[in-house]
C-alpha positions in Angstrom: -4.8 -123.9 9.6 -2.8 -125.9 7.5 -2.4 -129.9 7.8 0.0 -132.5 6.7 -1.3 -136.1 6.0 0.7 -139.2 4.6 -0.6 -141.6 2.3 2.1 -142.2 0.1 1.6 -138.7 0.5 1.3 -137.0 3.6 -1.6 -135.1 5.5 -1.0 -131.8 6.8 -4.0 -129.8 8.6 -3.9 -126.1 7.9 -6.0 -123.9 9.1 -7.5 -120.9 7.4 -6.4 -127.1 14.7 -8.3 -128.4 17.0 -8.4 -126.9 20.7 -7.5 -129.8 23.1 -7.1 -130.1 26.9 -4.0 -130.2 28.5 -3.9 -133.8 30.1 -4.2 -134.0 33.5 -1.4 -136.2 34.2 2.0 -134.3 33.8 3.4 -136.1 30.2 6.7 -135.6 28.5 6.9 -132.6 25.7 7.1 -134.6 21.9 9.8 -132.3 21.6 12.2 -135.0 23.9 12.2 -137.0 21.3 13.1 -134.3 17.9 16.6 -135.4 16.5 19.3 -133.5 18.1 21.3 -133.0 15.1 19.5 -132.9 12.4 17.8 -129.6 12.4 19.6 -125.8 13.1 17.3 -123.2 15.0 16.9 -120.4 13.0 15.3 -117.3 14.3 11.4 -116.7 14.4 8.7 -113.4 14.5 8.2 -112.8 17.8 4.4 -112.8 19.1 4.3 -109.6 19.8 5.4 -108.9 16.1 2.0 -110.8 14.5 -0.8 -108.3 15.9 1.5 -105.5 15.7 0.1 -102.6 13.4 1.4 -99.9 12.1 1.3 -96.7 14.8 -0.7 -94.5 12.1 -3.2 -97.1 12.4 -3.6 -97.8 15.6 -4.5 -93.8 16.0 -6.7 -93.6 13.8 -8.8 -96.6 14.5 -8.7 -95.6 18.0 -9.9 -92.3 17.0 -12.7 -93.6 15.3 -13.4 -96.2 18.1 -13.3 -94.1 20.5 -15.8 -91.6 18.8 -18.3 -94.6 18.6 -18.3 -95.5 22.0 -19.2 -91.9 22.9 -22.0 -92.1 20.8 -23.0 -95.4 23.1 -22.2 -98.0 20.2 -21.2 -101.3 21.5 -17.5 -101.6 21.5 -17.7 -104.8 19.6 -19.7 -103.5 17.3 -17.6 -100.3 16.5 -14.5 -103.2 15.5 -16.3 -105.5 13.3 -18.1 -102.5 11.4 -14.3 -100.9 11.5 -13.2 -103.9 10.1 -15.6 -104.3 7.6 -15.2 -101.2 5.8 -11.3 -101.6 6.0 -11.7 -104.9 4.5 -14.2 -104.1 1.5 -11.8 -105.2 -1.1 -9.8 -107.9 0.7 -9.0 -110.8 -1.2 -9.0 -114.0 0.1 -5.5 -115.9 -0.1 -3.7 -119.0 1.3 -0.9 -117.5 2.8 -0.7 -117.1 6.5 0.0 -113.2 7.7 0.5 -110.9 10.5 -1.9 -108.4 10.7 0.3 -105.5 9.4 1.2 -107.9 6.1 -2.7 -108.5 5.7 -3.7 -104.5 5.7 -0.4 -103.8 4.3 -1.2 -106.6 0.9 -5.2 -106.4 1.3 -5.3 -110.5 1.5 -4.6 -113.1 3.7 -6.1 -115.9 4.6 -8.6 -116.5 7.7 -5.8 -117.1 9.7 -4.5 -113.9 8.7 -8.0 -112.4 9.7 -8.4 -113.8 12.8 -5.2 -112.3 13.7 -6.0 -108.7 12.4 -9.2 -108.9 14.3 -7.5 -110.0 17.2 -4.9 -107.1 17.1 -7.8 -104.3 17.3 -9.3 -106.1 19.9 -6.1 -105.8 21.9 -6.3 -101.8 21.4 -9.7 -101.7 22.1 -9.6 -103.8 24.8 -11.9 -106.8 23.7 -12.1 -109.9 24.9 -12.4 -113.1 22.0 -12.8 -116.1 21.5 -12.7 -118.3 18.6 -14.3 -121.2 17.1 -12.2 -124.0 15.0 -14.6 -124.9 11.7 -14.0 -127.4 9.4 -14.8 -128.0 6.0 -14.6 -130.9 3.8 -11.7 -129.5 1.0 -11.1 -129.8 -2.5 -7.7 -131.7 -2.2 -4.5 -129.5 -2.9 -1.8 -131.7 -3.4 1.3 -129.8 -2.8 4.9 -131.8 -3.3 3.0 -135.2 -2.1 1.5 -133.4 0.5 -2.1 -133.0 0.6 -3.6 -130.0 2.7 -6.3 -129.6 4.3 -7.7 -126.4 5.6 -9.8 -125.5 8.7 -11.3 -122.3 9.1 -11.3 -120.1 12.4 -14.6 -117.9 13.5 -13.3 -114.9 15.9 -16.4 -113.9 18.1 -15.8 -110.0 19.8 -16.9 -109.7 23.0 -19.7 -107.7 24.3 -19.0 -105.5 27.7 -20.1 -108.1 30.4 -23.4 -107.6 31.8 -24.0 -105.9 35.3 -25.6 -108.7 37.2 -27.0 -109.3 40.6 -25.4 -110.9 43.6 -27.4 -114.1 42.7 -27.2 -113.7 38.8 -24.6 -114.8 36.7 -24.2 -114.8 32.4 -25.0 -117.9 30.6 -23.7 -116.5 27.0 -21.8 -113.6 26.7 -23.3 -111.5 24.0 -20.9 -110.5 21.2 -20.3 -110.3 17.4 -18.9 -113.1 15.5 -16.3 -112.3 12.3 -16.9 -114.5 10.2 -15.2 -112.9 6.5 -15.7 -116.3 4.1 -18.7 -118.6 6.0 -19.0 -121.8 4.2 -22.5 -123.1 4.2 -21.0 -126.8 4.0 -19.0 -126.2 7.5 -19.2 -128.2 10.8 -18.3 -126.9 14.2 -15.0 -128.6 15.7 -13.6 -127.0 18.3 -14.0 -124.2 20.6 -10.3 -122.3 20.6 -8.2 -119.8 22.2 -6.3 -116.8 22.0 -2.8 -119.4 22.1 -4.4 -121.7 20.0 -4.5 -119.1 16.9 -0.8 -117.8 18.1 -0.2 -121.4 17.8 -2.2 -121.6 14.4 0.0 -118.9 12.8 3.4 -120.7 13.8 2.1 -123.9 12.6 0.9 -122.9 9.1 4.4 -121.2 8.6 5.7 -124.4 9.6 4.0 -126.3 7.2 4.9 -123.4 4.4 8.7 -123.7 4.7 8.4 -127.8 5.2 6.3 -127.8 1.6 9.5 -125.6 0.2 12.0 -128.0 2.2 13.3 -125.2 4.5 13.6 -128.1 7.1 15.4 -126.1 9.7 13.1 -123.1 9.5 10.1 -125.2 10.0 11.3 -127.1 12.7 11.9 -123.4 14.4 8.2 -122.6 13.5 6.7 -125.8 15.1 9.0 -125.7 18.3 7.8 -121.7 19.2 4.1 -123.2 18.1 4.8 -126.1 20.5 5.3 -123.7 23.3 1.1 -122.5 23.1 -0.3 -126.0 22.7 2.4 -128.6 23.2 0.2 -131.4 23.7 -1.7 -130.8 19.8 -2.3 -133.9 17.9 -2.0 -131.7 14.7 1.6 -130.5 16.2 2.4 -133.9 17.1 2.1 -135.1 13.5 3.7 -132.2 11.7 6.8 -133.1 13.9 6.8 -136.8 12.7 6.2 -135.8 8.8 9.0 -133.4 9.6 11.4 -135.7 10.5 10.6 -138.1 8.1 11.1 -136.0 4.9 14.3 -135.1 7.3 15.4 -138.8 6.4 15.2 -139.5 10.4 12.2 -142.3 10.0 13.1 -143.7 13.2 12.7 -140.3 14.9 9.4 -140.2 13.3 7.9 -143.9 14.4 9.2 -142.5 18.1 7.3 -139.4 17.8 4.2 -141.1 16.6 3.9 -143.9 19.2 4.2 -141.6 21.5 1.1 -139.9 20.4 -0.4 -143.4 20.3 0.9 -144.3 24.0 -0.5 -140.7 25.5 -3.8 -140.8 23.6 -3.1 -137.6 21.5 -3.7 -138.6 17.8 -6.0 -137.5 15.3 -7.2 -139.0 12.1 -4.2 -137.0 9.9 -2.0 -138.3 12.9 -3.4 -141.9 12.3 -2.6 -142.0 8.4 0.8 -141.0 8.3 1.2 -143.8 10.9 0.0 -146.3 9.3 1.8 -145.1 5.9 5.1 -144.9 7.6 3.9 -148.4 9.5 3.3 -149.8 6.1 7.3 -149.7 5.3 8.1 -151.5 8.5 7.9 -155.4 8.9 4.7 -154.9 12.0 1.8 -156.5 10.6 0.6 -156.0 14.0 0.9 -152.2 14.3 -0.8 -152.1 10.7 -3.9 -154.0 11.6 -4.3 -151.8 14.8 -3.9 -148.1 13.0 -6.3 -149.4 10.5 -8.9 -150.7 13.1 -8.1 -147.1 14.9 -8.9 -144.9 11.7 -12.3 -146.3 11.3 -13.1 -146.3 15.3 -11.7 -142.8 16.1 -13.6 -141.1 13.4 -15.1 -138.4 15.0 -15.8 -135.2 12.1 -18.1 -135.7 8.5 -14.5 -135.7 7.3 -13.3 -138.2 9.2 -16.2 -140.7 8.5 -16.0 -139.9 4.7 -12.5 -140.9 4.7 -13.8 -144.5 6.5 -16.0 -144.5 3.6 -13.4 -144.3 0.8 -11.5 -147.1 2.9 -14.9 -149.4 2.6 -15.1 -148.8 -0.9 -10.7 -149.9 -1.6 -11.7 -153.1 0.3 -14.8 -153.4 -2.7 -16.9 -153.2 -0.1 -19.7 -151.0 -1.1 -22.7 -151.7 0.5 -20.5 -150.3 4.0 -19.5 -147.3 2.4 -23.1 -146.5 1.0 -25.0 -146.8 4.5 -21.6 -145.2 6.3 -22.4 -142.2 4.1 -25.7 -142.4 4.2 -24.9 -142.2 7.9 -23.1 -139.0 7.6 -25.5 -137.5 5.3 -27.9 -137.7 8.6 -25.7 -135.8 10.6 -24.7 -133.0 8.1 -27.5 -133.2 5.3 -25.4 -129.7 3.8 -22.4 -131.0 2.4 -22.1 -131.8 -0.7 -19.0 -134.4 -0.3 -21.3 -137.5 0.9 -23.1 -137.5 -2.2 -20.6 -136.9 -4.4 -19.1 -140.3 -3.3 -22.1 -142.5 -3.5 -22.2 -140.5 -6.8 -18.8 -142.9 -7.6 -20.2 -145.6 -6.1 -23.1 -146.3 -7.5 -21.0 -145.1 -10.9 -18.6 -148.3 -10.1 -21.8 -150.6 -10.1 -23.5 -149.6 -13.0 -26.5 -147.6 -12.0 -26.0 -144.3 -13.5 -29.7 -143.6 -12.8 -28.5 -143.5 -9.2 -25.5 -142.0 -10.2 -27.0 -138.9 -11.9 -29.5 -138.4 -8.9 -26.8 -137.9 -6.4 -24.5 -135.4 -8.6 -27.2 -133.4 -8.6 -27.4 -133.4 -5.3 -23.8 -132.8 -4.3 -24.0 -130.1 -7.2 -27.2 -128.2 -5.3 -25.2 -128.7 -2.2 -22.3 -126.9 -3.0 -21.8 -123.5 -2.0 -17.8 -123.4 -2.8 -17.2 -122.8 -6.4 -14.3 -124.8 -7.2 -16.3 -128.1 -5.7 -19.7 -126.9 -7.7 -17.2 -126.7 -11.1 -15.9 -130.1 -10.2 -19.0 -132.1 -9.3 -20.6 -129.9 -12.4 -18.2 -131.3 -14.6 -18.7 -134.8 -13.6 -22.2 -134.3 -14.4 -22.0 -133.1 -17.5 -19.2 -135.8 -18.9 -22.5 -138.5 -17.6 -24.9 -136.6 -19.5 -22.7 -136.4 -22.6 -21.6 -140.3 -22.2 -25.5 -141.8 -21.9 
C-alpha cells in the first residue's frame, strides 16, 4: 500500500497497512472532524466491482478448477498453479488495479495481485488471509511526497481438516502467493479480507492526492474509512489531505486526535511534527520528537531514529542503534548502508568500504544493489 509522510515533504504508506484492532472503547470516526466544505464527493468503484472478472473467465477457470478437484488436487493448489500459468508474463507495476484491469493490462502491482487472487478464491470458494510485509524502500519522491510501499502475502486456504470431538487445528494448511518475495522483508502485520478492500481505496487515494484530485481522494479515503476506520495510515492520509487542501487547522485536529486515542504510527508522527514545526508549540515539538524515537517499532522505523541521531551529530547513537537493528534483521541491506555514511562523515573509509560491501551482498532489489554499487565504486575511484 501506498504511504504519505511529511518532512517538508510528506510520508505516505502504500502498499504493494498495517492490520490494527478495533479499540475496545467506542471512539469517534476521524471522519467528525474532515472540513465540511472543502471537499465534493465524487463517485467511487463499488467493491463488488474490484474482484469482478470478466464472465468468460470465470467459466473457464471454473472449468479447469473444477476438473482438478475431480482429480483429488487440493483446491488451493488448483488456484495458485491457475494463477501462475495465467500470470507467466505479468509485469510488475505501481499502479493499484482491480482484478479485471490486472488480467486485462498483464501488470499491476501486489496490491493488484492480492486482489486477483482473492477474486478466484471467491469463485472457488477459498478462504484467505493475508500478511502485511514491509520492506525498507528506495525513496520515490513524488510532488514532495515520499512513498513508501508495503507488500501483501495472500495465503489460500486448505479444506479444513476433519478432526475429532477433542481435536482442534493449530495451523490451517494452505498455499501462500507470494509473486515478488523480497529477501530483505520483515513481517508486520497479519491482515484481512477489509484490510486489502481498504488497501485498494487507500492507494487510489493517495494516487489522485499526488495528481491534486483533492475531492476524488477524499472520496477514496472516506469508502476506505468504512473497512478500517480506526487505521493510523488512514488517519494520516486524512490530515496530509487536508493540509495540501489549505485547511492546516483541520489537519492539527485530525492529528491530535490520533495522538489523544493512541492511533499513530511513525509516518503519522512525522507529518506531526512537520506540521508542529510551523506552529509556535515548543512543547508539542519536543513531545512528537521524544514519540518518534520511543514508538519505533519496525527495522524501518528504528533506521529512521538512526538518521535522526546522526542530524543531532551524534554518531556514536546512530552506530550502536543500527548495529542494534542489524541484530534483529541481519538481511537487509539498509543498516549498513548508513553506517556506510557514517563512518564516511568521520573519515574512516576503511570502515566505510567494509560496510558497502556489505549492504551491496545484502541486497536482493536491483535498484538498491545499483545504488549502493555506485557508491562503492565512486570510493574506490576517489582513494
Amino acid at each position: 500500500m501506498k504511504s504519505l509522510a511529511l518532512l517538508s515533504i510528506l510520508f505516505l504508506i502504500t502498499a504493494c497497512n498495517s492490520s490494527k484492532e478495533v479499540p475496545e472503547t467506542a471512539i469517534p470516526f476521524v471522519n467528525t472532524l474532515f472540513s465540511e466544505n472543502a471537499f465534493q464527493v465524487q463517485p467511487t468503484i463499488e467493491e463488488s466491482e474490484i474482484f469482478l472478472l470478466p464472465q468468460q473467465e470465470q467459466r473457464k477457470f471454473l472449468a479447469h478448477f473444477n476438473k482438478q478437484v475431480e482429480q483429488g488436487i487440493r483446491p488451493d493448489k488448483v488456484v495458485f498453479n491457475y494463477l501462475e500459468q495465467r500470470l507467466d508474463n505479468f509485469t510488475y507495476d505501481g499502479a493499484t488495479l482491480t482484478a479485471q484491469e490486472s488480467l486485462t493490462r498483464n501488470e499491476g502491482n501486489c496490491i493488484s495481485l492480492a486482489i486477483l487472487t482473492q477474486a478466484y478464491a471467491n469463485l472457488a470458494q477459498i478462504e484467505t488471509t493475508f500478511r502485511e510485509v514491509g520492506t525498507i524502500p528506495v525513496f520515490r519522491k513524488d510532488n514532495n511526497t515520499i512513498l513508501i510501499s508495503n507488500h501483501f502475502r495472500t495465503k489460500l486456504l486448505a479444506p479444513k481438516r476433519v478432526t475429532g470431538a477433542n481435536e482442534f487445528e493449530i495451523l490451517r494448511a494452505g498455499t501462500v502467493v507470494d509473486y515478488f518475495p523480497a529477501q530483505d522483508s520483515f513481517f508486520i502485520d497479519a491482515a484481512h479480507y477489509h484490510d486489502l478492500v481498504a488497501k485498494y481505496y487507500a492507494n487510489k487515494s493517495v494516487d489522485a492526492l499526488l495528481d491534486e484530485q483533492f475531492d476524488e481522494s477524499y472520496s477514496l479515503l472516506t469508502k476506505a474509512l468504512i473497512y478500517t476506520p480506526y487505521d493510523p495510515e488512514l488517519i494520516n492520509l486524512a490530515a496530509v489531505l487536508h493540509r495540501r487542501s489549505d485547511k492546516k487547522a483541520h489537519a492539527l485536529q485530525i492529528f491530535e486526535y490520533a495522538k489523544n486515542h493512541g492511533l499513530t504510527s511513525q509516518n503519522l508522527l512525522v507529518n506531526y511534527l512537520s506540521l508542529a514545526k510551523t506552529q509556535t508549540n515548543p512543547v508539542l515539538v519536543a513531545h512528537l520528537e521524544a514519540s518518534l524515537d520511543s514508538n519505533a517499532s519496525t527495522p524501518f522505523d528504528k533506521i529512521q531514529v538512526a538518521q535522526r541521531s546522526v542530524k543531532k551529530g551524534k554518531y556514536n547513537k546512530a552506530i550502536r542503534e543500527l548495529k542494534e537493528v542489524i541484530l534483529e534483521v541481519p538481511y537487509i541491506p539498509e543498516p549498513y548502508f548508513e553506517l556506510a555514511r557514517i563512518y564516511y562523515v568521520k573519515g574512516e573509509l576503511d570502515m566505510t568500504a567494509r560496510f558497502l560491501t556489505l549492504a551491496v551482498e545484502k541486497s536482493s532489489d536491483p535498484e538498491k544493489r545499483a545504488l549502493f554499487q555506485a557508491k562503492q565504486d565512486a570510493l574506490s575511484s576517489n582513494r
